[in-house]
NUPA-275220 format. One line per field, with one value per residue (C-alpha): x, y, z; residue in one letter. Coordinates in nm, 3 decimals. Layout:
x <- c(X;...)
y <- c(Y;...)
z <- c(Z;...)
tiza <- c(A;...)
//
This chain:
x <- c(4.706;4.457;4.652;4.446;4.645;4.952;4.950;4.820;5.143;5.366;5.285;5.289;5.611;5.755;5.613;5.792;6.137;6.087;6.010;5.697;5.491;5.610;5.523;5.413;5.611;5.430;5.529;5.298;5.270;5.381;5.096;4.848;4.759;4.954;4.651;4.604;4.937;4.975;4.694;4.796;5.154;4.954;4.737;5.046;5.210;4.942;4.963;5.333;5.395;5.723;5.778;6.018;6.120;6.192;5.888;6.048;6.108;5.754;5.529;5.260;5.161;4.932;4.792;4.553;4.183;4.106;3.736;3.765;3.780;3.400;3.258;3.519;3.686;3.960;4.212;4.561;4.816;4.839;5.078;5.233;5.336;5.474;5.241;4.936;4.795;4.569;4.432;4.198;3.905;3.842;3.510;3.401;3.366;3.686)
y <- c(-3.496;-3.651;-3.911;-3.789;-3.430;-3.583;-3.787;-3.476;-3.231;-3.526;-3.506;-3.146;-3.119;-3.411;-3.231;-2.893;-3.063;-3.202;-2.877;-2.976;-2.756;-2.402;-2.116;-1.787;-1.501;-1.180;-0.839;-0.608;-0.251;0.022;0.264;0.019;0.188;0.108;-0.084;-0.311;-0.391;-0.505;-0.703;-0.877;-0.958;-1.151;-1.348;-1.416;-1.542;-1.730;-1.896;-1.949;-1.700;-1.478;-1.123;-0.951;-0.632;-0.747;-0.724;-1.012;-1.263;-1.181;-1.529;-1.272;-0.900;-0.709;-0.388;-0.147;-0.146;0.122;0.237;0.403;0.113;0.017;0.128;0.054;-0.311;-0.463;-0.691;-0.838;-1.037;-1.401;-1.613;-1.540;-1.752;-1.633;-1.420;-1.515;-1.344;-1.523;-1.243;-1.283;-0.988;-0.869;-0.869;-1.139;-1.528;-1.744)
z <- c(-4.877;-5.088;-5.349;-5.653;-5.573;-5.505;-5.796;-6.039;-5.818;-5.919;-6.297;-6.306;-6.173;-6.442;-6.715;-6.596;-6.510;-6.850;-7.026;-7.135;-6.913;-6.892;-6.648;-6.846;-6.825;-6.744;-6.910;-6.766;-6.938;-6.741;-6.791;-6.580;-6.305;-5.990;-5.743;-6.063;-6.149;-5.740;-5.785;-6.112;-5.985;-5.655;-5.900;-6.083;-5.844;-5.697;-6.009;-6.044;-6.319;-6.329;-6.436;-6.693;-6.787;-7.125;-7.349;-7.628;-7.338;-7.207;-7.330;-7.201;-7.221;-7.006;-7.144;-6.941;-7.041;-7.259;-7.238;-7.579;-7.739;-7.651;-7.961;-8.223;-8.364;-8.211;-8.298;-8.231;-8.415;-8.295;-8.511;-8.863;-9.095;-9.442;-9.556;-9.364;-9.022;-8.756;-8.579;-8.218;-8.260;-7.905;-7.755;-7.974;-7.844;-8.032)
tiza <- c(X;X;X;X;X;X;X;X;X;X;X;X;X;X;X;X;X;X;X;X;X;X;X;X;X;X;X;X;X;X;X;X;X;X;X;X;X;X;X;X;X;X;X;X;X;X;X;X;X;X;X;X;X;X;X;X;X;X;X;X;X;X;X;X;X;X;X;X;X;X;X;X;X;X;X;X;X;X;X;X;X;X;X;X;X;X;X;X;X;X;X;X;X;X)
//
């Protein structure tokens, strides 16, 4: 193995055993069609994600695409604090 990867495995793996890096954890909705939830849970894994059932222990959510929501405004909560929203608009660059 080259020592440039070894050396980048070995710091990846200190900064998980030190809870500095964490692996997401991947609630996926269940009305995503079957073939694409397969495909997503390979990807994840290729990636070293896990699953959960629980949607509040999920550090990720998958939703299906929905093609009605082409023509209108989209947007989801990010982070609150107090009284103040960030919000990411979808279909817009960040």
């Amino acid at each position: 193995m080259d020592r440039n990867v070894e050396m980048f495995m070995n710091i990846e793996k200190t900064l998980v055993q030190s809870n500095c890096l964490t692996r997401p954890n991947i609630y996926l909705i269940p009305d995503i069609d079957l073939k694409l939830a397969n495909k997503l849970k390979d990807i994840i894994k290729r990636h070293q994600g896990t699953f959960t059932d629980e949607k509040s222990k999920a550090s990720h959510h998958i939703y299906p695409y929905s093609s009605s929501q082409e023509d209108e405004e989209w947007l989801r909560p990010v982070m609150r604090k107090d009284k103040q929203v960030l919000v990411h608009w979808g279909f817009y660059p960040d």
